[in-house]
C-alpha positions, 0 to 999 in steps of 0.5 A: 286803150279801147278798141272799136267795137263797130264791126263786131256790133255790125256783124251782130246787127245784121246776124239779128235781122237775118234771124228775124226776117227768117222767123218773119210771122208770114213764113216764106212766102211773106218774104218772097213776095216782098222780096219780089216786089223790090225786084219790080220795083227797082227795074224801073226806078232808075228812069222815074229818077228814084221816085218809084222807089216811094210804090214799094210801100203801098205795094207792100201794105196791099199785098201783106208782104214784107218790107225787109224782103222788098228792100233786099230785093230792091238791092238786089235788083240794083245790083243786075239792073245794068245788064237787064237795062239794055233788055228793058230798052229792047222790051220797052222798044217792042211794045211801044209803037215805032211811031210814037214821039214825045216833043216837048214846046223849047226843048232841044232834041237831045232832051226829047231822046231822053225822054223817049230812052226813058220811057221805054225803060219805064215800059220795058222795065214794068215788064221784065221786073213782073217777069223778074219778080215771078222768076225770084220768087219761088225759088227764094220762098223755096229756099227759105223755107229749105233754110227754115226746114233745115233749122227745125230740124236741126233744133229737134235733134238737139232737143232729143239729144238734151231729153236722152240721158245716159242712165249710169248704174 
């Protein structure tokens, strides 16, 4: 009986792609700024109802960075979207002015409520994810060029200890 190997082919999958995004050609800075670019993108992305996520891929192109990065940092942005939610609201909330109304011709209210939440998580979230972004990023280029640092270093030892031989008389 043979048993899956699935997790095994997973684990080594994602060790590979954590190799290559750490020898990614453009150093750390390369993969720090895509990874700031996921964040940006992904605070507002929620009220465009996904169709911001499709802004990561001329962003990417324009400014040479890295679309593993974005994407990791798309994730991550997923993962604290909800507490910065209510904080893109209150951003969006004070730039927009206090007057400001959308009505849409035969739609109910409800509906030009939404689309007013909306569109102060869309402005507050452009704000808070450039924010977000410049925040994330120095200290993911720092760290990986700490881990990228660290394995250099880690590789000339080794290579020291294979080039001395032990002279035997």
């Amino acid at each position: 009986m043979k048993t899956s190997s699935k997790p095994r082919s997973m684990k080594r999958w994602l060790k590979l792609k954590y190799t290559q995004l750490m020898r990614a050609p453009g150093g750390p800075s390369f993969v720090a700024l895509g990874f700031a670019i996921g964040i940006f993108v992904e605070m507002f992305t929620l009220p465009t109802y996904g169709l911001a996520f499709f802004l990561i891929f001329p962003l990417i192109y324009l400014m040479n960075a890295s679309l593993a990065g974005a994407l990791i940092g798309f994730v991550f942005g997923k993962i604290i979207f909800i507490p910065v939610a209510f904080i893109n609201s209150m951003v969006g909330g004070w730039v927009l002015p206090n007057h400001i109304r959308i009505s849409v011709p035969l739609a109910p209210e409800w509906f030009d409520h939404i689309l007013l939440v909306n569109l102060k998580l869309i402005v507050g979230g452009i704000i808070d994810g450039m924010v977000l972004g410049a925040l994330f990023y120095f200290p993911v280029k720092l760290t990986l060029k700490y881990v990228a640092d660290k394995r250099r270093e880690k590789r000339k030892l080794r290579r020291v200890a294979i080039d001395v031989k032990p002279v035997t008389e």
